[in-house]
N, C-alpha and C positions, 0 to 999 in steps of 0.2 A: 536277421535277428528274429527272434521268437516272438510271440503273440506276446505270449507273459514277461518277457526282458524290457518290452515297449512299454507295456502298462508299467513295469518297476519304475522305468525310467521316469517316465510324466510321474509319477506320485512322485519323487523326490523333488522335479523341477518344482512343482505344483508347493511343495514343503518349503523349497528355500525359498519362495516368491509371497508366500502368507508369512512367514519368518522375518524377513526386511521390512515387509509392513508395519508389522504389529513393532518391533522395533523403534521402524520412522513414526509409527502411531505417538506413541509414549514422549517422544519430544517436540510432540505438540502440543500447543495449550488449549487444555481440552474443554476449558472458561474463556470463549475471546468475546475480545472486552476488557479486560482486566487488563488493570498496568502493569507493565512488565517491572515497573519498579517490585512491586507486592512480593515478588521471592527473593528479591535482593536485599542485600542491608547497605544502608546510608554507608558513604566512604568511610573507610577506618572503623566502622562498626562492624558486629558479629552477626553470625545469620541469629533470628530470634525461637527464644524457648523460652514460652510462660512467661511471667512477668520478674525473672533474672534472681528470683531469691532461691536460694538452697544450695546455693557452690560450695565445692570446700575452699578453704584455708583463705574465708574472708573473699574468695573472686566470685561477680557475678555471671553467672548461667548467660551464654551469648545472648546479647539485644539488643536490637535497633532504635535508633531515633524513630519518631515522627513528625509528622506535618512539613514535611519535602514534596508532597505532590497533591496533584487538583485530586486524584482518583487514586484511590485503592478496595480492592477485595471486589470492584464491580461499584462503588460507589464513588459517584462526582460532587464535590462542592459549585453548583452554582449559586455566581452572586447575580443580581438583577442590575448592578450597574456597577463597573471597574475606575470611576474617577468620581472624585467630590472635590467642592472649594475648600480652600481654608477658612474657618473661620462659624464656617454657617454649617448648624444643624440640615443634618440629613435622613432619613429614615430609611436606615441598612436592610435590604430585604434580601434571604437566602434561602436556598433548599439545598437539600440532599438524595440527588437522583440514584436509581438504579439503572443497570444496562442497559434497561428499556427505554431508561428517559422519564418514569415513572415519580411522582415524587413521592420519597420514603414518610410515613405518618409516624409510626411508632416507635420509639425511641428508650432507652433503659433510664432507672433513675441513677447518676453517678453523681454523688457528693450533690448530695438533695434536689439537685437541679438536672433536663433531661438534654439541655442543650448547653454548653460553654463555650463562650465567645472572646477570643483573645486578641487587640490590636494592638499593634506594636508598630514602631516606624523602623526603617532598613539602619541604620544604627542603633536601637535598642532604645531611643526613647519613645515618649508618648506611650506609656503603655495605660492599656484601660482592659479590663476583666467586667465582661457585660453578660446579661444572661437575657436573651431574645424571647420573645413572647411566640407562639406557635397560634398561628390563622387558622382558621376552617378547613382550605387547600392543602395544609400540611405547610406552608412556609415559613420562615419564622421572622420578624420583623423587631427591630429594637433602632432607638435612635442613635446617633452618631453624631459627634463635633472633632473635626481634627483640626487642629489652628498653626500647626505649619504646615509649609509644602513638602513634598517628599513622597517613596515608594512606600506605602504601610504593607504590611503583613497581615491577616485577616485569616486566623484559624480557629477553626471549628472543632471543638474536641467533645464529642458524643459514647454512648456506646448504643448498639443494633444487635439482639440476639444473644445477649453479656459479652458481644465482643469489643474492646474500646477502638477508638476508630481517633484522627487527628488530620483534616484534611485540611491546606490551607493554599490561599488563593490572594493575588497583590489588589493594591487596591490604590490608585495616583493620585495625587491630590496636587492641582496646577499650582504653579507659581517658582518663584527664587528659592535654592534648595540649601539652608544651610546646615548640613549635617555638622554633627559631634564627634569627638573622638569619644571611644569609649572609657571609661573613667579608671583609675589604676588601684588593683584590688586593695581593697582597707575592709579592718572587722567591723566598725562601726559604720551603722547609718542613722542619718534624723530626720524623722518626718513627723509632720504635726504638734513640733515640742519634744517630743517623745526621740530615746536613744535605744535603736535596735543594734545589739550586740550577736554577731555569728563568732560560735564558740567549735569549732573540729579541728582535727587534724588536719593537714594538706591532702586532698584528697590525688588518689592515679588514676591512669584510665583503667578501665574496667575491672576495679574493685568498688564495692559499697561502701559511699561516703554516710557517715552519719552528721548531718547536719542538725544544730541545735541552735535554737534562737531565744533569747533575752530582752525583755522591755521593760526601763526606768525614765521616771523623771523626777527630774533634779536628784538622781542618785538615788531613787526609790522605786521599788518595784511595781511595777504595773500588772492588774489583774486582767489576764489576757480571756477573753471569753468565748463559747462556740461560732464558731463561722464556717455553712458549707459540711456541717457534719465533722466536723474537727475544729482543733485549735488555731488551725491555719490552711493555705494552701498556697503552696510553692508552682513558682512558673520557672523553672530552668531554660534559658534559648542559648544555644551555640554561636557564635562567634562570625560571621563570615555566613552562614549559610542558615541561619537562624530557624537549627532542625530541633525539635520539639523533645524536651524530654521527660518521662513517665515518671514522677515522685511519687513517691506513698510516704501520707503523714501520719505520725503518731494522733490516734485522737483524743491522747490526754495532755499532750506537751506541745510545745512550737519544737514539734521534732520530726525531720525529712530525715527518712534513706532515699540514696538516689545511688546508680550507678553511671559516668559519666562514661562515654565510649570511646572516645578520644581526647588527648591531651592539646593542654591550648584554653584560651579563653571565654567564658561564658557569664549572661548578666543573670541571675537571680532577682527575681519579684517574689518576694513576700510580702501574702495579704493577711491579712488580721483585724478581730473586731476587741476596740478598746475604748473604754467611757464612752460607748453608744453610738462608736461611729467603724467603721473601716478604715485601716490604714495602708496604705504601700511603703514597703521599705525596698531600697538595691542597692544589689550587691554586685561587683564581680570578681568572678571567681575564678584564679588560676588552676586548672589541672595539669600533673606531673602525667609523665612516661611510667 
């Protein structure tokens, strides 16, 4: 074989051997560290695009649940301690690490507040909507009373860089564990005296439900006032795996669109500030196919 036939040759080897690479390169994560959940979308959910408004014909644009994992995007929820008593005040301390282990300091404002703090118990009760104070070190501290035993839920829903973030972490609380069934959906609920009314359609899975909410007592209307930069804010949690869902409220009405991403069961928290004080109403909510 010739001088120049040999050299053709090796350039081609040479070609298909950087070709495989760059290839094998590409499906690798070229961020490690990061959970492999972060490109996935929750079961039965869509891969995610922006925050699911602008579909036609009424469907929302695919989106995911959150707060399914300790970590996403390179960011970990740690808590400083995973068990409390029942009964007794604790003083919940947490950060928000990066890859490094670093803890994150600066945080966006979302609905007036730069950190939201969500606990909930493994069947949907005990829920408390808390907003934690930020230490010197970047951590954030707020106290805590859970008064039965049970696995609680403990999510963190922030945003870093305007991107929103939802990261959540259990949190055991010793003792006899009497859970609840979860309660069978009805439009009405009463808290504080007060009769909250959910007025929609049946919502499907991933179409935009318009949720609208009503408050009277004794059959008279109740003047609903600002809370959190709106007239409300909704905690949607799924059923079973109690994956986190993104509301957006009207901020002139007790008015949520949501899209729900799977069919099947979910409890609603709605909070509200009424004659001077905050109230929680729930709901659950049956989603159609």
């Amino acid at each position: 074989m010739s001088l120049a036939a040999r050299i053709a040759g090796s350039a081609t080897v040479l070609a298909l051997v950087f070709g495989a690479a760059a290839l094998a390169g590409s499906r690798i994560d070229a961020r490690p560290g990061e959970d492999a959940r972060d490109a996935a979308p929750a079961i039965g959910a869509m891969a995610a695009n922006g925050d699911g408004h602008g579909a036609e014909g009424g469907r929302q644009a695919p989106q995911t649940v959150r707060g399914l994992a300790v970590s996403e995007g390179g960011l970990t929820l740690d808590l400083a301690r995973t068990t409390a008593r029942p009964g007794r005040r604790t003083d919940l301390v947490l950060r928000i690490a990066d890859r490094a282990g670093r803890t994150v300091r600066a945080f966006d404002v979302e609905h007036t507040k730069r950190m939201h703090l969500v606990v909930v118990r493994r069947d949907m009760t005990g829920f408390q909507h808390l907003h934690p104070t930020q230490r010197p070190d970047g951590a954030w501290t707020v106290p805590l009373t859970l008064r039965e035993a049970g696995s609680y839920r403990v999510f963190a829903d922030f945003s870093v860089g305007g991107r929103p973030r939802t990261l959540a972490r259990d949190l055991a609380v010793d003792g006899t564990l009497r859970s609840r069934p979860l309660a069978a959906p009805a439009p009405v609920a009463e808290t504080d005296g007060l009769r909250v009314r959910l007025d929609h359609a049946t919502p499907r899975a991933g179409a935009e439900a318009d949720l609208r909410f009503s408050v009277t007592r004794d059959g008279r209307p109740v003047a609903v006032e600002p809370y959190l930069g709106a007239r409300g804010h909704l905690v949607a949690l799924r059923d079973g795996d109690l994956a986190f869902l993104h509301v957006h409220p009207d901020p002139g009405r007790l008015r949520f669109m949501a899209a729900f991403p799977t069919a099947g069961r979910y409890r609603l928290f709605l909070q509200f500030r009424a004659e001077g004080r905050v109230h929680t109403a729930e709901f659950t909510q049956e989603v159609a196919r």
